[in-house]
N, CA, C and O atoms as a GROMACS GRO file, in nm:
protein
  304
    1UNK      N    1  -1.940  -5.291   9.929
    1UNK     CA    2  -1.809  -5.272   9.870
    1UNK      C    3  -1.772  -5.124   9.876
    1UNK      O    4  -1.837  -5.034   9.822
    2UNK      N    5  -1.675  -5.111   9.941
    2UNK     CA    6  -1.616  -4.937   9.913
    2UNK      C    7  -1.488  -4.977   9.837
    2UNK      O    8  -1.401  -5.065   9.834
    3UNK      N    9  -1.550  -4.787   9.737
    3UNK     CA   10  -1.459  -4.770   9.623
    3UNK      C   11  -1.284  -4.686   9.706
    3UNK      O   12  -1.269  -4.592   9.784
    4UNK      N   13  -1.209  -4.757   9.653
    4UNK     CA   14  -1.088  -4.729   9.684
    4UNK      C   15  -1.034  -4.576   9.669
    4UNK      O   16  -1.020  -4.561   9.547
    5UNK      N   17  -1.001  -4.469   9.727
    5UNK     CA   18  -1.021  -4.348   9.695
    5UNK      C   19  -0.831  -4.308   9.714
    5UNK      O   20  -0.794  -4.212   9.646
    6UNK      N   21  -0.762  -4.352   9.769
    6UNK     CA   22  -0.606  -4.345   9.765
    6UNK      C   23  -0.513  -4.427   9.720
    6UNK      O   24  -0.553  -4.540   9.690
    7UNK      N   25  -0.427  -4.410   9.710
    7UNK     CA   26  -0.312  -4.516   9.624
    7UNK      C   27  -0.198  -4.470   9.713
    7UNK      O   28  -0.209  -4.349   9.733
    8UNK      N   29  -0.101  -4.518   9.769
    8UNK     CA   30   0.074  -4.526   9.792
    8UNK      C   31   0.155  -4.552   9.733
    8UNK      O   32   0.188  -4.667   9.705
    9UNK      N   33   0.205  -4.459   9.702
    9UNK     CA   34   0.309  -4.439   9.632
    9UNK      C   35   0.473  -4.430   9.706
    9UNK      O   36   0.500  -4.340   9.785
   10UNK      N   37   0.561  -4.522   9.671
   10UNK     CA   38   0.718  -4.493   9.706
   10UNK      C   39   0.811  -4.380   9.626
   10UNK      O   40   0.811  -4.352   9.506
   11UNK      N   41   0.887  -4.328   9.730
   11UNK     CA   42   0.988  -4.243   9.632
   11UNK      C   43   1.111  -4.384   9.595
   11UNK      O   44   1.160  -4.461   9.678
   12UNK      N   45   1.133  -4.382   9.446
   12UNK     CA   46   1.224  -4.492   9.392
   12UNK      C   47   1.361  -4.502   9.497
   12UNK      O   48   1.400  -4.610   9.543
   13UNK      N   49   1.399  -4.424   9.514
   13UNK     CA   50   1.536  -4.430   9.602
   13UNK      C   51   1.508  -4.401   9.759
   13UNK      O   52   1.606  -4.443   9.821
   14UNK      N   53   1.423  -4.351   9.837
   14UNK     CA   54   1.430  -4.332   9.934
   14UNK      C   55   1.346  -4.444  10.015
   14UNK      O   56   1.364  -4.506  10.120
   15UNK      N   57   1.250  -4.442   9.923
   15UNK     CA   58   1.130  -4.581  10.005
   15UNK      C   59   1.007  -4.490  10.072
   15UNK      O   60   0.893  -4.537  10.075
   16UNK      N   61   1.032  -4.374  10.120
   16UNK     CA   62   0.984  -4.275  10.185
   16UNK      C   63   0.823  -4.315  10.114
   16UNK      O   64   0.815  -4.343   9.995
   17UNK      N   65   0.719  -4.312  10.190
   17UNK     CA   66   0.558  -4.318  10.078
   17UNK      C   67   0.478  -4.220  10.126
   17UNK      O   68   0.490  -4.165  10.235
   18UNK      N   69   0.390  -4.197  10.039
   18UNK     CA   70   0.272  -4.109  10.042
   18UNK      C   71   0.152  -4.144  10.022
   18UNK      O   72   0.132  -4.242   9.949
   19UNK      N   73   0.078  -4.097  10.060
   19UNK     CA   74  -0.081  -4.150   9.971
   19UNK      C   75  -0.116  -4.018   9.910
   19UNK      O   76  -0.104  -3.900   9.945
   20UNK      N   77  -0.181  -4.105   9.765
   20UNK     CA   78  -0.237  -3.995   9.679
   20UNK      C   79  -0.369  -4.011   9.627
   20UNK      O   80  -0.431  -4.118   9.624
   21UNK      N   81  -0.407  -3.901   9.588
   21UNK     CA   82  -0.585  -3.961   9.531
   21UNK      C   83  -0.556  -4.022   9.427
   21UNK      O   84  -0.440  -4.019   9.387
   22UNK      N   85  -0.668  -4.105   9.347
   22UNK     CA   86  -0.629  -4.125   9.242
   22UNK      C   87  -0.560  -4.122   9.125
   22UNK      O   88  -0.481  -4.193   9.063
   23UNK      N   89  -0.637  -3.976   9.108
   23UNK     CA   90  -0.572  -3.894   9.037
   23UNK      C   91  -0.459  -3.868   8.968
   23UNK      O   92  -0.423  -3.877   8.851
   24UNK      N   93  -0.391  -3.818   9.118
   24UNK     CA   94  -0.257  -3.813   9.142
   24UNK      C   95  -0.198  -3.931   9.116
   24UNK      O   96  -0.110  -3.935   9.030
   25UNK      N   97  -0.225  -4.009   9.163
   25UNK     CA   98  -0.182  -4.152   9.128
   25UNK      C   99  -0.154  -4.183   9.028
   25UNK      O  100  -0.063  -4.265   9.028
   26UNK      N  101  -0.224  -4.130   8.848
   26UNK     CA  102  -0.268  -4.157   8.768
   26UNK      C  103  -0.146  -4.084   8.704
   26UNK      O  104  -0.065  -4.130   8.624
   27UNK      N  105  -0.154  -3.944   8.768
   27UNK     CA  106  -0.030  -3.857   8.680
   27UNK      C  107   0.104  -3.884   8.763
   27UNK      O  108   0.188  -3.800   8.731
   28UNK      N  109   0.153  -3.975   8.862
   28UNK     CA  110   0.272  -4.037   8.949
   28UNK      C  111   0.298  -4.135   8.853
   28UNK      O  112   0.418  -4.131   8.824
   29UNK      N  113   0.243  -4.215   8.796
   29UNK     CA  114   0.268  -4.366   8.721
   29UNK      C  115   0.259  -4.272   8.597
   29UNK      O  116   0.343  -4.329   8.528
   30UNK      N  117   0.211  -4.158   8.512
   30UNK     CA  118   0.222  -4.107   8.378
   30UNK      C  119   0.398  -4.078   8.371
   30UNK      O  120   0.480  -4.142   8.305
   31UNK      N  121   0.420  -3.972   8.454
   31UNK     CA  122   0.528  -3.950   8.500
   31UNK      C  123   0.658  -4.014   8.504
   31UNK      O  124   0.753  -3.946   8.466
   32UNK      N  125   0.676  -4.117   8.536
   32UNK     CA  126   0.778  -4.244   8.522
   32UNK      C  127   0.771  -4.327   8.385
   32UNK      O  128   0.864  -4.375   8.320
   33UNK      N  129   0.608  -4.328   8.355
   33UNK     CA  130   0.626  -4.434   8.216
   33UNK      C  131   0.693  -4.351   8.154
   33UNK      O  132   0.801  -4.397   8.115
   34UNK      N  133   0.660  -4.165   8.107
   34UNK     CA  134   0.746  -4.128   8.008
   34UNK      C  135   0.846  -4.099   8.039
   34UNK      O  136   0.906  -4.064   7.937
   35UNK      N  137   0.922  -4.088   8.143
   35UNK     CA  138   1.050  -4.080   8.132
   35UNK      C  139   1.113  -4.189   8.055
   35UNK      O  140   1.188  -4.185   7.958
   36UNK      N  141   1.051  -4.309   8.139
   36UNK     CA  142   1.138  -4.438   8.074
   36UNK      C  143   1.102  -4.422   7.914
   36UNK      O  144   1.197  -4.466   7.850
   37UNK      N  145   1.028  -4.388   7.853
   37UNK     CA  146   1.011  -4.372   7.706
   37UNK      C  147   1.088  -4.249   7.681
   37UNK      O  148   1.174  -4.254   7.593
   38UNK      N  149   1.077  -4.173   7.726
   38UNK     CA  150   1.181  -4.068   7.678
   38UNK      C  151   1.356  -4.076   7.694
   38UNK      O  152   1.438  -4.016   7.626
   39UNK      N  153   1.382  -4.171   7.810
   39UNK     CA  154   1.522  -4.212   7.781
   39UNK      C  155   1.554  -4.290   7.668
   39UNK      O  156   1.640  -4.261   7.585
   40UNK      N  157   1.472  -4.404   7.668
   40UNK     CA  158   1.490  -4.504   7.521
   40UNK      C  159   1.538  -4.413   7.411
   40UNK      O  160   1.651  -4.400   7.365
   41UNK      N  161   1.376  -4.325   7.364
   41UNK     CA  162   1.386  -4.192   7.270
   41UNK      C  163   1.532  -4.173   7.250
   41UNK      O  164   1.602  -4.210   7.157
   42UNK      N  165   1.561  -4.110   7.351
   42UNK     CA  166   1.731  -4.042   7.357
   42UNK      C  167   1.836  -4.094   7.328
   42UNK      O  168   1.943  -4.042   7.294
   43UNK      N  169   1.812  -4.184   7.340
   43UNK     CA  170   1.901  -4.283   7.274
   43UNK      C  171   1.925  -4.341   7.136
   43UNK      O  172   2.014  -4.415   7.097
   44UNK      N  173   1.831  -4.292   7.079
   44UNK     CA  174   1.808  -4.269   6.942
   44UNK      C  175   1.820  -4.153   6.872
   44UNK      O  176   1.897  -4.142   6.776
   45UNK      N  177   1.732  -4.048   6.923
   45UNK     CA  178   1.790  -3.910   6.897
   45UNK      C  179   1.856  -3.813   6.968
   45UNK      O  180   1.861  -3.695   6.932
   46UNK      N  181   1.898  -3.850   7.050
   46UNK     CA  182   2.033  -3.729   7.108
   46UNK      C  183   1.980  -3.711   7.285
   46UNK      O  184   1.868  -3.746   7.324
   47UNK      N  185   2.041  -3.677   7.335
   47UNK     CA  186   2.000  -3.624   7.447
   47UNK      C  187   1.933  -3.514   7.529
   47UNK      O  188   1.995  -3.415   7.569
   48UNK      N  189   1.827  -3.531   7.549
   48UNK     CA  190   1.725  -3.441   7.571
   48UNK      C  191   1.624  -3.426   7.455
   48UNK      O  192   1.540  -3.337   7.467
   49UNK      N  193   1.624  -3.501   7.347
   49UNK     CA  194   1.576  -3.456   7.239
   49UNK      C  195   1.425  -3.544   7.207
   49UNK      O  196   1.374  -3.551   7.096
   50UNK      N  197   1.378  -3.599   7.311
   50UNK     CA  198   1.262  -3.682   7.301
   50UNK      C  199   1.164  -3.539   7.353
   50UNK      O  200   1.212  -3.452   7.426
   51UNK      N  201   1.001  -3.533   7.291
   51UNK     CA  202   0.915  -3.470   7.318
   51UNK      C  203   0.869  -3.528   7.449
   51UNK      O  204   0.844  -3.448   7.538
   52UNK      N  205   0.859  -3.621   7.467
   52UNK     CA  206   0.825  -3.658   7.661
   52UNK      C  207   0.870  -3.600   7.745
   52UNK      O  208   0.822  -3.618   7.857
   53UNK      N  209   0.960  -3.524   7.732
   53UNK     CA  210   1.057  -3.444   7.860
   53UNK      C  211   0.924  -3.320   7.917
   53UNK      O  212   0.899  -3.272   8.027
   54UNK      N  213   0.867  -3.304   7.786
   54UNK     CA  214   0.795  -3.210   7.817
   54UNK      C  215   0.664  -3.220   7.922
   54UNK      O  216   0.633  -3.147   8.016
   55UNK      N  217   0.592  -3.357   7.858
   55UNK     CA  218   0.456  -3.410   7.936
   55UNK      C  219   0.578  -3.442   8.104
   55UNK      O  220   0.552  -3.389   8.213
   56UNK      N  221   0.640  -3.489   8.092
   56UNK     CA  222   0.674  -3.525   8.257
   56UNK      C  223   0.689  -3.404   8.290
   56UNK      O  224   0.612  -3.392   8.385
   57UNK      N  225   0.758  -3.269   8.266
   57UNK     CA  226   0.752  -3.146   8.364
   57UNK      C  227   0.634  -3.112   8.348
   57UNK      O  228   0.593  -3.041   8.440
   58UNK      N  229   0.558  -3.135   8.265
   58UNK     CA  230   0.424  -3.091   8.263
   58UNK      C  231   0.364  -3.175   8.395
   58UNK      O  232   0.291  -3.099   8.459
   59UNK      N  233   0.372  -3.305   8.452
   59UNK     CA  234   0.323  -3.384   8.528
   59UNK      C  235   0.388  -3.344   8.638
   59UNK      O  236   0.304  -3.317   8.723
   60UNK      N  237   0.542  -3.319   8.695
   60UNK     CA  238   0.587  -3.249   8.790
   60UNK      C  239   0.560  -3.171   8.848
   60UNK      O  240   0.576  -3.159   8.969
   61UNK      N  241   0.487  -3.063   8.738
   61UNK     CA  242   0.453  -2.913   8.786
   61UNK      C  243   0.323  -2.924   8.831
   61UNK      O  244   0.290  -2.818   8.884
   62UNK      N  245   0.237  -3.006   8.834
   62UNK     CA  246   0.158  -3.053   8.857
   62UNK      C  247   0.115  -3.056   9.071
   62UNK      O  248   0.040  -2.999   9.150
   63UNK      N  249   0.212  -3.153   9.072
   63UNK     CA  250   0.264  -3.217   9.211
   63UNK      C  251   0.296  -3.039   9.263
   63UNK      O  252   0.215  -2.988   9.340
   64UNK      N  253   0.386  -2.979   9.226
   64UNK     CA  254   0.427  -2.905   9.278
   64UNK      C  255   0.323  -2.759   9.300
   64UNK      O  256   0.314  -2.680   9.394
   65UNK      N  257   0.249  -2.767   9.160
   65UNK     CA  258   0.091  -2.652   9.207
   65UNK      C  259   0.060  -2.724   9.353
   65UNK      O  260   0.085  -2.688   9.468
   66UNK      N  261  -0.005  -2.841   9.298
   66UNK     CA  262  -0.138  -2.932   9.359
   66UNK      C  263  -0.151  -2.972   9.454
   66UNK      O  264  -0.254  -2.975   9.521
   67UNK      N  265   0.029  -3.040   9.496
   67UNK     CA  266   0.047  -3.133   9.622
   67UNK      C  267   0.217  -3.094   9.627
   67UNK      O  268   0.313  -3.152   9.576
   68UNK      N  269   0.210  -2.990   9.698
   68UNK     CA  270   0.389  -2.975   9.761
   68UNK      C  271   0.445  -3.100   9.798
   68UNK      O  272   0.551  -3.146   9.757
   69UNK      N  273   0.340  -3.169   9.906
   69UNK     CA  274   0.386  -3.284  10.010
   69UNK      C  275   0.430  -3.410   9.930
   69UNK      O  276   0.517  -3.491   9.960
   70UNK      N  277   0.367  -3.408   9.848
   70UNK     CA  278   0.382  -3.533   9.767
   70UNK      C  279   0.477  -3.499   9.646
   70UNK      O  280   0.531  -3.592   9.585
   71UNK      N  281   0.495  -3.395   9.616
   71UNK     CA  282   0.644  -3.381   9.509
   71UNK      C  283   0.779  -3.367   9.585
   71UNK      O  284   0.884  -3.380   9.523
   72UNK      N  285   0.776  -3.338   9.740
   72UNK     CA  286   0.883  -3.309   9.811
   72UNK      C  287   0.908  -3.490   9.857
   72UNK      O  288   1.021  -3.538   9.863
   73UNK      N  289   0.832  -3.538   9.873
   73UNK     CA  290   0.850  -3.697   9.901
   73UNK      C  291   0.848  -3.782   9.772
   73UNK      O  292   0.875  -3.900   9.792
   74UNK      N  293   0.831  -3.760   9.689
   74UNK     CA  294   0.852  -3.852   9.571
   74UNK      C  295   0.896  -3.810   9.471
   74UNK      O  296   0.913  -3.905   9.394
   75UNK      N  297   0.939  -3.679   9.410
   75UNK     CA  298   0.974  -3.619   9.300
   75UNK      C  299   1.111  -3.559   9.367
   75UNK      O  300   1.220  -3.602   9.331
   76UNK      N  301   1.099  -3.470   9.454
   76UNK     CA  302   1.229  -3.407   9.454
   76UNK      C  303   1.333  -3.399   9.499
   76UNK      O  304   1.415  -3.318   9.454
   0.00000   0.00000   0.00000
């Protein structure tokens, strides 16, 4: 049995994919869940005003240290 070491990932609107290590993978899917929790949030308290805004640029900036290639194809 070999352990699976990449994941593919789509950009939501373009379709465009990448492969990422796990990892990455791990903080690509963190990334989207809190947005979608942080829009809900906002909608409750104001706009922009959910603490998640923060962990996703925190997860962005991430891509953009770590992996240019993969924030220019799926993030930006």
């Amino acid at each position: 049995m070999t352990l699976k070491t990449t994941e593919e990932r789509k950009n939501r609107f373009t379709g465009q994919s990448i492969e990422l290590t796990i990892k990455e993978a791990i903080i690509h899917d963190r990334i989207f869940m809190n947005e979608l929790k942080a829009t809900l949030e906002d909608k409750e308290l104001g706009y922009g005003a959910s603490k998640l805004w923060d962990k996703v640029r925190k997860d962005i900036n991430y891509f953009r240290k770590n992996n240019a290639e993969a924030y220019m194809v799926l993030l930006d």
